[in-house]
C-alpha positions as CSV (number, residue, x, y, z in Angstrom):
1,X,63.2,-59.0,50.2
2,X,61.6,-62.2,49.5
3,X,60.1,-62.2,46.0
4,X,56.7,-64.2,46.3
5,X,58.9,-67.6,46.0
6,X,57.9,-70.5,48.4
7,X,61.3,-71.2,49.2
8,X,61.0,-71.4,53.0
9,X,57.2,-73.0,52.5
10,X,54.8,-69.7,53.4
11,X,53.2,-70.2,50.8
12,X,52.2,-73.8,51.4
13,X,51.8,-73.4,55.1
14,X,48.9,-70.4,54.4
15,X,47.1,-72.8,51.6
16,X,46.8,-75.9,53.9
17,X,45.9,-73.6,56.6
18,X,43.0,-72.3,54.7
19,X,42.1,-75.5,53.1
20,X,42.0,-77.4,56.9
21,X,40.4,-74.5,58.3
22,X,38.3,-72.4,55.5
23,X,37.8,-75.5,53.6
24,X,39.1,-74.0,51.0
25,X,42.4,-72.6,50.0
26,X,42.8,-69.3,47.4
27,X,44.0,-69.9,43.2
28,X,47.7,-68.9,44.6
29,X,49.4,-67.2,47.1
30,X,53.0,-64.9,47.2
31,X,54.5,-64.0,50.1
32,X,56.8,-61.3,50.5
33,X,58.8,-60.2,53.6
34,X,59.5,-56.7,54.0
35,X,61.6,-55.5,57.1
36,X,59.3,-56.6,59.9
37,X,56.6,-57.8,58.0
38,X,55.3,-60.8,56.6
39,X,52.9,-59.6,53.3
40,X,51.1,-62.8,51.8
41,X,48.7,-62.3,48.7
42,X,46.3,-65.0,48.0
43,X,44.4,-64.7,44.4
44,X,41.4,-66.3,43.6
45,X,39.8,-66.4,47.6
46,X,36.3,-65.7,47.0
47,X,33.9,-68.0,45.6
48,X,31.8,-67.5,42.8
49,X,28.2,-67.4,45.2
50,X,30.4,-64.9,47.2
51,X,31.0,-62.8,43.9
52,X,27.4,-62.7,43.2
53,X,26.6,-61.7,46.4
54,X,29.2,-58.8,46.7
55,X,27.0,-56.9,44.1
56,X,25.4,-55.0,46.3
57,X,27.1,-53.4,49.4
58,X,25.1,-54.8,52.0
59,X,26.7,-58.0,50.4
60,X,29.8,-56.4,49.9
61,X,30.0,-56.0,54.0
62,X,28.7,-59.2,54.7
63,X,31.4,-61.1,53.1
64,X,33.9,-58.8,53.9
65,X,32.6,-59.3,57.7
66,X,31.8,-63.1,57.7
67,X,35.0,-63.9,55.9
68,X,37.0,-61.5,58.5
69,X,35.7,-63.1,61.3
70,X,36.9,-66.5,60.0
71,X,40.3,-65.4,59.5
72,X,40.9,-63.8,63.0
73,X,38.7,-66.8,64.9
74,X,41.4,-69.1,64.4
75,X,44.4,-66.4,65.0
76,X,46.2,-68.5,67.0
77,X,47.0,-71.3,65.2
78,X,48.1,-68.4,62.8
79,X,50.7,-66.9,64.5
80,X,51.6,-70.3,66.0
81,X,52.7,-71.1,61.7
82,X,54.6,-67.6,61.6
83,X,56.6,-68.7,65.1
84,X,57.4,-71.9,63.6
85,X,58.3,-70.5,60.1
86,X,60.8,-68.2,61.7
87,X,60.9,-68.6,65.1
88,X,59.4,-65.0,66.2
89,X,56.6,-63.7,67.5
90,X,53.9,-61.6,65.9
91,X,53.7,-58.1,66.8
92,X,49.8,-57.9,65.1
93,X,47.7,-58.9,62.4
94,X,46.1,-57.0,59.5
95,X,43.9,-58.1,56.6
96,X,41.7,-57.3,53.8
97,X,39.7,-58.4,51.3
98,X,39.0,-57.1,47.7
99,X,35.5,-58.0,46.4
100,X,36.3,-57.0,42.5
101,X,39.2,-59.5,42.5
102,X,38.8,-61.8,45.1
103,X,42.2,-61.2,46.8
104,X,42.7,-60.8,50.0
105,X,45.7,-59.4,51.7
106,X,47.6,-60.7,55.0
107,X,50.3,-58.6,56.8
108,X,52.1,-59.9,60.0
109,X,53.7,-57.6,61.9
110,X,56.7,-58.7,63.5
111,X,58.7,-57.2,66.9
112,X,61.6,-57.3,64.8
113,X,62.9,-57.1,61.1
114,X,62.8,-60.8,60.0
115,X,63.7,-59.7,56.8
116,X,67.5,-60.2,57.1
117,X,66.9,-63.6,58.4
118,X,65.8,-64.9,55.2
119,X,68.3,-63.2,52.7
120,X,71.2,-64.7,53.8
């Protein structure tokens, strides 16, 4: 298993993604690949109007909605970085987002286990 290293360049790939595209990118991001997943943890996503905001739960599921639907409008170019990072399709995409620590969580599920691609 990958360790949350950038040696292959997920790491920078997802932050210029979401700077071109959010406008923003996270404090840092760790990738991990796990059989047939991809697991990428970016820290530091929300801002700190978003914070404020996420005090109450209408908030709360505002953010968490509005931010959700920013991530999965642009899906394609998103998978189109995961073929080109290890030339394989995604299977399906999950993701949340934590409003007491601003982390939101990425996991690309693959046809096949990637993982042994990228510990040889």
């Amino acid at each position: 298993m990958q360790q949350g290293d950038d040696k292959y360049g997920h790491n920078k790939a997802i932050t210029q993604w979401e700077k071109e595209y959010l406008g923003r990118g996270s404090l840092s991001v760790k990738t991990d690949i796990l059989r047939d997943m991809i697991i990428v943890d970016l820290q530091g996503v929300l801002t700190p109007a978003e914070y404020s905001v996420c005090e109450t739960q209408e908030g709360l599921l505002s953010i968490k909605r509005t931010r959700s639907k920013l991530v999965e409008s642009d899906m394609e170019n998103l998978y189109k970085m995961i073929y080109n990072m290890t030339q394989h399709e995604v299977k399906s995409f999950h993701t949340d987002l934590s409003s007491l620590t601003g982390e939101r969580m990425m996991i690309f599920k693959m046809h096949q286990n990637i993982e042994v691609l990228f510990n040889k």
